[in-house]
C-alpha positions in Angstrom: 13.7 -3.6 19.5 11.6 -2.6 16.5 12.2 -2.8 12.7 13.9 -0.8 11.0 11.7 1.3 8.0 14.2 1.4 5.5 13.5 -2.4 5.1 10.4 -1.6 4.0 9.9 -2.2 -0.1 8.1 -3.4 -3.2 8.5 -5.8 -5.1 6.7 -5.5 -8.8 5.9 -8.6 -11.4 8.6 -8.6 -13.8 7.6 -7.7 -17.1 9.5 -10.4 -19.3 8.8 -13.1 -16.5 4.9 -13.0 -15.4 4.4 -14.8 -12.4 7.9 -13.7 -11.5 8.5 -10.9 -8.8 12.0 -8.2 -8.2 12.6 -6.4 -6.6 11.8 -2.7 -7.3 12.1 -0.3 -4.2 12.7 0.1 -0.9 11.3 2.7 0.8 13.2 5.0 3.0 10.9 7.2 5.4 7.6 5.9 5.4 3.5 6.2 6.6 2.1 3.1 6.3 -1.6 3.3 6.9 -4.7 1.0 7.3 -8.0 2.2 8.4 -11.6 0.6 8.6 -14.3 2.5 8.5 -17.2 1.5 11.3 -20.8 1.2 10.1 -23.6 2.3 12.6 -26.0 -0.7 13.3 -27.6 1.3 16.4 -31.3 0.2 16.4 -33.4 1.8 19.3 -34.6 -0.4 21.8 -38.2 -1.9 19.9 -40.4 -2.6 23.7 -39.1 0.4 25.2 -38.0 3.7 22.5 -37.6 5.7 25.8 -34.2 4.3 26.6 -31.2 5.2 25.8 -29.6 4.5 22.9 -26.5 2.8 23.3 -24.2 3.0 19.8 -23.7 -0.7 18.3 -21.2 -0.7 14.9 -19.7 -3.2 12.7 -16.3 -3.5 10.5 -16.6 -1.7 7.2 -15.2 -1.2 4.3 -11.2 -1.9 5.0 -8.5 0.5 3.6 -4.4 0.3 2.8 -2.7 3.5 1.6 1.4 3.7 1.5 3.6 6.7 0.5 7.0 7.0 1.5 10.6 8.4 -0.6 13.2 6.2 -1.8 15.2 4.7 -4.3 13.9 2.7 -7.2 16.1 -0.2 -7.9 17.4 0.9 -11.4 16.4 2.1 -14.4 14.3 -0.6 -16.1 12.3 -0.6 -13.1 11.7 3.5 -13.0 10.5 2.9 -16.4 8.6 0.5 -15.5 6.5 2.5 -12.6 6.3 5.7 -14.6 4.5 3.8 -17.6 2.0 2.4 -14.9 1.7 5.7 -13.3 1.1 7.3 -16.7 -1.0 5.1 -18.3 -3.3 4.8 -14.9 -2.7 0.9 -15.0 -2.3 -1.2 -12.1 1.2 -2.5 -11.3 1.1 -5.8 -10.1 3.3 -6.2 -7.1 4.2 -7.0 -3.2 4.5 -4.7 -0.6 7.0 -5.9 2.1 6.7 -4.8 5.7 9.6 -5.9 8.4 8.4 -7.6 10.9 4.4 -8.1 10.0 4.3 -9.4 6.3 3.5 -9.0 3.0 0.2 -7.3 1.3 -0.6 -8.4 -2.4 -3.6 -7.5 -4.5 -4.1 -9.9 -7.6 -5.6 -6.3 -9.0 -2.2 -4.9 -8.6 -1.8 -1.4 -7.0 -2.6 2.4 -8.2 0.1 4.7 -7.9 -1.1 8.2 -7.2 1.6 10.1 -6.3 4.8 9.6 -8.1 7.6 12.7 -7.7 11.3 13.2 -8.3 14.1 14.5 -7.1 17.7 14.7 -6.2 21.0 16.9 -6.6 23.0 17.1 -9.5 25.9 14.4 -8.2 23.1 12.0 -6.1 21.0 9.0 -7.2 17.6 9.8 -8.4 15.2 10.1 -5.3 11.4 8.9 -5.5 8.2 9.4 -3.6 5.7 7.7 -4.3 1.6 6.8 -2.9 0.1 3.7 -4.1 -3.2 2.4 -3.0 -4.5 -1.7 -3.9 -6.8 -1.7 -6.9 -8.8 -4.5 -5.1 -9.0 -7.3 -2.1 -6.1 -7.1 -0.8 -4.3 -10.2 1.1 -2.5 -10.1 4.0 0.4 -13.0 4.8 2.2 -13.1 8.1 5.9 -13.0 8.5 6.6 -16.5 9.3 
């Protein structure tokens, strides 16, 4: 049995408390995505060019990139992301994944995508994209 998405969330560094996470979403639906990129290290064959070349790579440059819709926490916390999002600084934070860990980036993350939404008589519904600012680290679920 897998995990279930909607555990998914963030928690961000609270502002009065530095050093001090909450929690500040949980995302709903989800794509989750990391990606390497390969980097060609083919070199022909130095005693004999006439053979074929056989395609040699190496890891590259690692990438992490999340947007899914949800529902922020409460209000001080919408605040919170909007003035991030606005003012292009990095929120420092956690992402939380079920089942395979936790990502932080001592950078903090880059939103770009943050949207609205919701019916007259509903909560406030999110989406958002956000993106690590730099090295990332990666801690098992335990």
């Amino acid at each position: 049995m897998g995990e279930k998405a909607r555990s998914m969330g963030f928690k961000m560094e609270d502002p009065g408390l530095p050093g001090t996470f909450i929690f500040a979403f949980g995302i709903k639906s989800t794509s989750f995505e990391r990606s390497t990129n390969m980097v060609d290290t083919t070199v022909p064959d130095a005693d004999d060019p006439s053979l074929p070349i056989n395609k040699t790579v190496r890891p590259g440059m690692k990438e992490l990139s999340i947007e899914g819709d949800g529902l922020f926490q409460d209000h001080i916390t919408y605040q919170t992301i909007n003035a991030a999002y606005e003012g292009q600084n990095a929120l420092v934070g956690k992402l939380l994944v079920p089942g395979l860990g936790e990502f932080t980036c001592a950078a903090g993350w880059h939103i770009n995508k943050l949207s609205l939404s919701g019916d007259m008589e509903d909560d406030l519904a999110m989406s958002i994209g956000f993106e690590p600012a730099g090295q990332y680290v990666f801690t098992a679920e335990a």
